[in-house]
C-alpha positions as CSV (number, residue, x, y, z in Angstrom):
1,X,302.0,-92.5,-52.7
2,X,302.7,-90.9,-55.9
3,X,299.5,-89.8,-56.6
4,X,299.0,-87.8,-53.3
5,X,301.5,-86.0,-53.7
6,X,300.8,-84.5,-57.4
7,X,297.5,-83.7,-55.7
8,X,299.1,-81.0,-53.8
9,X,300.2,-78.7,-55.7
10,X,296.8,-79.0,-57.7
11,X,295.3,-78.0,-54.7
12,X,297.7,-75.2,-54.1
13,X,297.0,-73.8,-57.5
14,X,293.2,-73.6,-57.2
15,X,293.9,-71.4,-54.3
16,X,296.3,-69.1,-56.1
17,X,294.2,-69.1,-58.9
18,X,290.5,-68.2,-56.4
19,X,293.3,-65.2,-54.4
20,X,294.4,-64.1,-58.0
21,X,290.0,-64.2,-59.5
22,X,288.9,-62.2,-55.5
23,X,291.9,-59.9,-56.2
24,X,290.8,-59.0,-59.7
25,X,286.7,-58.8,-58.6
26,X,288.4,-56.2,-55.5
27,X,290.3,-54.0,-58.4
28,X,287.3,-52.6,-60.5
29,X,285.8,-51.8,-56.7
30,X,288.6,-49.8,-55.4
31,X,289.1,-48.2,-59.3
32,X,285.0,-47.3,-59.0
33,X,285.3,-45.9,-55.9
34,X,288.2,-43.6,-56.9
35,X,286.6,-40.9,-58.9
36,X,284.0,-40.8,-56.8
37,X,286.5,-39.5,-54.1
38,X,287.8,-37.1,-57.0
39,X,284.1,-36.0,-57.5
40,X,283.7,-35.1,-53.7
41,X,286.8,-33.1,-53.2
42,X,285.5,-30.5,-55.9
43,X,282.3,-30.3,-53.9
44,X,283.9,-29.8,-51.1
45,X,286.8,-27.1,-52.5
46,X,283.4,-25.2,-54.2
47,X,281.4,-25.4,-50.3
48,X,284.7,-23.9,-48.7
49,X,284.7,-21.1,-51.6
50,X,281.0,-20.1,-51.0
51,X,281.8,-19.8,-47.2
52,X,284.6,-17.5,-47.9
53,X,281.8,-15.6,-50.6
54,X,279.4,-15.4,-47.5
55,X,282.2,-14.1,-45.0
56,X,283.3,-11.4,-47.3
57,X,279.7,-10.3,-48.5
58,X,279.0,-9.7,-44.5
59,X,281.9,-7.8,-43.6
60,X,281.3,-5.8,-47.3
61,X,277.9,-5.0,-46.1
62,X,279.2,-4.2,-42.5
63,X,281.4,-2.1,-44.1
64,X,278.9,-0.5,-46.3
65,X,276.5,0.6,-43.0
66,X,280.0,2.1,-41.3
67,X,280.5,4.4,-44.2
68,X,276.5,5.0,-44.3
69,X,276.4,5.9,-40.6
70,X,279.3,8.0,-41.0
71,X,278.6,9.9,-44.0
72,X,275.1,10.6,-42.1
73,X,276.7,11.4,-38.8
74,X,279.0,13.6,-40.6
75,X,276.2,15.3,-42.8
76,X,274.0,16.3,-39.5
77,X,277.0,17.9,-38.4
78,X,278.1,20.2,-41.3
79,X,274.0,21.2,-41.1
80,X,274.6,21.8,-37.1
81,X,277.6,23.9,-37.7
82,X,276.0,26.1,-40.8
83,X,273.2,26.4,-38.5
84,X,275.2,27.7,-35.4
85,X,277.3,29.6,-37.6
86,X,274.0,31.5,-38.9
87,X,272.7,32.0,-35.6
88,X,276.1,34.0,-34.0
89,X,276.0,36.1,-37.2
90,X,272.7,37.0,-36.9
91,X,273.2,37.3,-32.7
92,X,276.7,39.6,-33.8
93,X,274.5,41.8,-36.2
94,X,271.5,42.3,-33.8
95,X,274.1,43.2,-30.8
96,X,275.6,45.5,-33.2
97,X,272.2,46.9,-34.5
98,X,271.3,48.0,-30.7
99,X,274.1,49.9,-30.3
100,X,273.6,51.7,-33.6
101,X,269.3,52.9,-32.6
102,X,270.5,55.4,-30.3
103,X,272.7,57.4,-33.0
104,X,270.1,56.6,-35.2
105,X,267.2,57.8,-32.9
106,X,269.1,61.1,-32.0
107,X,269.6,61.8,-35.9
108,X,266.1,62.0,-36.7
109,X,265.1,63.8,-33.7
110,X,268.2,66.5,-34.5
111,X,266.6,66.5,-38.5
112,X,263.2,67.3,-36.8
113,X,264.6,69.9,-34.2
114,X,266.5,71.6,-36.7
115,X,263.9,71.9,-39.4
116,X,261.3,72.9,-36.8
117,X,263.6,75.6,-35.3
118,X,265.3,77.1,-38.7
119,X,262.3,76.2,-40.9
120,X,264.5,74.9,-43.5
121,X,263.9,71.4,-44.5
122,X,265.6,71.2,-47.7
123,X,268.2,73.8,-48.4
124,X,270.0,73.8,-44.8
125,X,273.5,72.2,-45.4
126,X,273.3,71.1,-41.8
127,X,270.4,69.1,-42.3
128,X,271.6,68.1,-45.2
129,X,274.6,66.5,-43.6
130,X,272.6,65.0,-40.9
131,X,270.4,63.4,-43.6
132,X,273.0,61.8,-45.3
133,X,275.0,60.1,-42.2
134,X,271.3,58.6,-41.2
135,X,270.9,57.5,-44.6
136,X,273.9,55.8,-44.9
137,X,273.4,54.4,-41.5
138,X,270.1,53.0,-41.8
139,X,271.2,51.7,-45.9
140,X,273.9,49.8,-43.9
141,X,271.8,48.4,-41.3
142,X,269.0,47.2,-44.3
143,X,272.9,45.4,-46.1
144,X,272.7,43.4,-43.3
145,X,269.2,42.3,-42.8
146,X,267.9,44.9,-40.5
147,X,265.1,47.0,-41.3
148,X,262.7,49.4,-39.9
149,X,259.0,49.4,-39.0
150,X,256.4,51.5,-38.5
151,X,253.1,50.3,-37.3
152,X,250.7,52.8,-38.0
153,X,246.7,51.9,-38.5
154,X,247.5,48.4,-37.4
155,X,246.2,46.0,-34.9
156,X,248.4,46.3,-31.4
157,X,250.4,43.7,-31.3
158,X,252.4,42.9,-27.7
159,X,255.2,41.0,-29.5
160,X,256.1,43.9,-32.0
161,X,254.8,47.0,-30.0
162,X,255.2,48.5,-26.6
163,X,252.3,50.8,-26.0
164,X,253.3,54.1,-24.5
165,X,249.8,55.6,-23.9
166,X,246.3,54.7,-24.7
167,X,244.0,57.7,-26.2
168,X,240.5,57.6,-26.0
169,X,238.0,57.9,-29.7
170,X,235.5,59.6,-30.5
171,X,232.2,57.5,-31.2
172,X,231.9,58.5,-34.7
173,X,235.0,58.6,-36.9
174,X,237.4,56.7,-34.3
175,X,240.4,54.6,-35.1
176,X,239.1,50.9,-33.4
177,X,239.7,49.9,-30.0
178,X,243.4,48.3,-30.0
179,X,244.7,49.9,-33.2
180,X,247.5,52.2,-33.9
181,X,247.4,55.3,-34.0
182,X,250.5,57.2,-33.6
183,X,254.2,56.0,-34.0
184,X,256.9,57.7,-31.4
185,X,259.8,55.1,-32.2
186,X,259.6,52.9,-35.0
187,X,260.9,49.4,-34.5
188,X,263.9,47.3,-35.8
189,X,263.6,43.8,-36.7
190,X,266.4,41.2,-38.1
191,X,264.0,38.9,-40.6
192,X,261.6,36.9,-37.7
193,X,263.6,38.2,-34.7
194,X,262.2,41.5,-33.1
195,X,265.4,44.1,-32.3
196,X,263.5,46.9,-30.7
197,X,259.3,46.8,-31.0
198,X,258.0,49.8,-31.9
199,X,256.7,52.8,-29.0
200,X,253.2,53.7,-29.9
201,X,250.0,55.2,-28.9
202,X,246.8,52.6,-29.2
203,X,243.4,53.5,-29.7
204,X,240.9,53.1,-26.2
């Protein structure tokens, strides 16, 4: 009887000691496994900052085409509006040009008139006068871009000339068919854009 029972608390020892030796195998484990949790979280902090890096970079380069489009948009419209702004002024200056040829026109046929009937063309104060105010005129006109033409010995042309009469040549001697020969009004033009085409005679 005596010996069974100092047997049990052999027994009961062995199985301390077996909990105690799986207890200290099961330590190293769980301290292994730990800083390969601390390794992961960096990786993941470093995966959640390179998202960030990509959502930023995309809304920077949504941004940057915005301010593109808008400094493009805004570009096309400063040319639209120098561009409109050129065209009134020139359409303001050629309205006020017309209005102008008919004093013009009846200063150089007074100069003419007067010389023809006095015989003075250089010592007449009157004509003198007259000659200044169209000079001053026509200087004024040439400030702004408008200028006179007179298309003498060239080729008729239907967009610069309106042909008043047609004279016939003679075979030897004769301007060409379709040339200019003789200049009643000259024309006015404001740099490409015809004012008033020139009234001339053209050769048959």
């Amino acid at each position: 009887m005596s010996e069974s029972k100092q047997t049990i608390p052999v027994n009961g020892n062995a199985d301390a000691a077996e909990e105690q030796s799986s207890a200290a195998e099961a330590a190293p484990e769980a301290e292994a496994g730990a800083p390969e949790a601390e390794a992961a979280a960096p990786e993941a902090e470093l995966q959640v900052d390179l998202d960030e890096l990509g959502k930023l970079a995309a809304k920077r380069d949504e941004y940057l085409a915005l301010a593109q489009r808008t400094q493009a948009d805004f570009e096309n419209y400063r040319k639209r509006v120098a561009r409109e702004s050129a065209l009134a002024q020139e359409r303001g200056v050629a309205k006020l040009a017309k209005e102008l040829l008919p004093a013009i026109d009846n200063l150089e046929r007074a100069i003419v008139e007067v010389a023809l009937a006095t015989g003075e063309t250089d010592k007449d104060p009157l004509l003198g006068g007259v000659r200044l105010v169209l000079s001053e005129l026509t200087a004024a006109l040439a400030r702004v871009g408008v200028e006179s033409f007179s298309p003498a010995g060239e080729a008729f042309d239907p967009s610069l000339h309106e042909a008043m009469a047609t004279v016939p040549q003679p075979p030897e001697g004769g301007a060409p068919s379709g040339e200019v020969v003789e200049v009643y009004q000259p024309g006015y033009r404001l740099g490409e854009s015809v004012i008033r085409p020139a009234r001339v005679v053209v050769a048959a």
